[in-house]
C-alpha positions in Angstrom: 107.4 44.0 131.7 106.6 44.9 128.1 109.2 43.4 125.2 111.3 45.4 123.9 111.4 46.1 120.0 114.7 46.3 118.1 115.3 49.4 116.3 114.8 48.6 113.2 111.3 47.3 113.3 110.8 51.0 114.8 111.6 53.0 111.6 109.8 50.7 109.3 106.6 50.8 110.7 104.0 52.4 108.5 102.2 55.7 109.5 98.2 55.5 110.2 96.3 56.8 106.9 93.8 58.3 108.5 96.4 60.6 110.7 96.4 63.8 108.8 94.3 62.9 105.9 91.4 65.2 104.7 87.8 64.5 106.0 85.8 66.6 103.6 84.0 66.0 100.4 86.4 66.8 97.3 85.5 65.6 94.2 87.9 64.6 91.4 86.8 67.1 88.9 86.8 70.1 91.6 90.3 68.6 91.5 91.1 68.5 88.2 89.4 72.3 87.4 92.0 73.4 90.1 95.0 71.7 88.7 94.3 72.6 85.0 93.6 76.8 85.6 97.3 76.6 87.6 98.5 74.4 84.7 97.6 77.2 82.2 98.7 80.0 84.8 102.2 78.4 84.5 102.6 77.5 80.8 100.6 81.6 79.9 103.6 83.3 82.4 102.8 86.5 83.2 102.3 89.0 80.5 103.3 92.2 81.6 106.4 93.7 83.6 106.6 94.0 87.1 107.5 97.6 88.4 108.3 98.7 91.9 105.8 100.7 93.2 106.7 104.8 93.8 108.0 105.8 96.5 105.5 107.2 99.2 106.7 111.2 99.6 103.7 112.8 101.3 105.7 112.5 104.9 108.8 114.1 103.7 106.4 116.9 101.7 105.1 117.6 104.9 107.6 117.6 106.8 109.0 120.2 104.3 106.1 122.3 104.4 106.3 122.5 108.3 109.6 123.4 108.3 108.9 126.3 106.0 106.3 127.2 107.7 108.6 127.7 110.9 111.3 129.2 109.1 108.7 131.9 107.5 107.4 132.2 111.4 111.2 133.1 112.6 111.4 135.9 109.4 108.4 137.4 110.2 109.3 137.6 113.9 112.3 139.0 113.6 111.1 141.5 110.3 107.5 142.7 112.4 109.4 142.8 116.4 112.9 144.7 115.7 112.0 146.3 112.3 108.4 147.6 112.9 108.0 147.1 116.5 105.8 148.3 118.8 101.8 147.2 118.8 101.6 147.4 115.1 104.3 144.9 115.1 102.5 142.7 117.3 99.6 142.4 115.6 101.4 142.3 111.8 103.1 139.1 113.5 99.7 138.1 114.9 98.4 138.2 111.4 101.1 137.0 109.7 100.9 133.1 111.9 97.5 133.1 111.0 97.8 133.1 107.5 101.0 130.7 107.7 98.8 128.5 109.5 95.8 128.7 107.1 98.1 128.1 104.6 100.2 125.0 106.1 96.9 123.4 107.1 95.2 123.6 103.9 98.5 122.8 102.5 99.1 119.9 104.3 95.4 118.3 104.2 95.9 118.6 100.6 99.3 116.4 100.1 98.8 112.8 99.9 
């Protein structure tokens, strides 16, 4: 049976140095060249203002330019079917969603 230690003698026992300790090859002055550019960082402060950067908008532009170029789709529809009608109307429509999709495309390559 192995003795049992009190409780106190548990807390004050000191840890292992080389548990956690760093294995590799630092000198003192790669040290010290570390520790005096943060020095300077800190006592320098920063020189200029901070500003938030813009907002990104190229979704919502595109999102605008698609809706557009849905709404002109419906106009055209309605303006080349029950207004014009017949086969010119159909191919005035077919021309007219070509160009609205040259444009949007072109459009929205271009936004960013």
């Amino acid at each position: 049976m192995m003795p049992q230690k009190e409780v106190s003698e548990a807390i004050y026992q000191p840890a292992d140095p080389v548990y956690g300790s760093y294995e590799g090859n630092q000198t003192a002055s790669a040290r010290q060249r570390y520790e005096t550019s943060y020095k300077q960082e800190v006592r320098e402060g920063s020189s200029g203002k901070v500003y938030p950067l813009p907002h990104d908008r190229t979704n919502m532009l595109r999102f605008a330019l698609a809706v557009i170029a849905l709404g002109l789709l419906l106009l055209f529809g309605l303006l080349f079917m029950f207004v014009l009608g017949g086969t010119s109307g159909w191919a005035s429509f077919a021309v007219a969603c070509f160009a609205i999709l040259f444009i949007a495309g072109i459009g929205m390559d271009k936004i960013r």
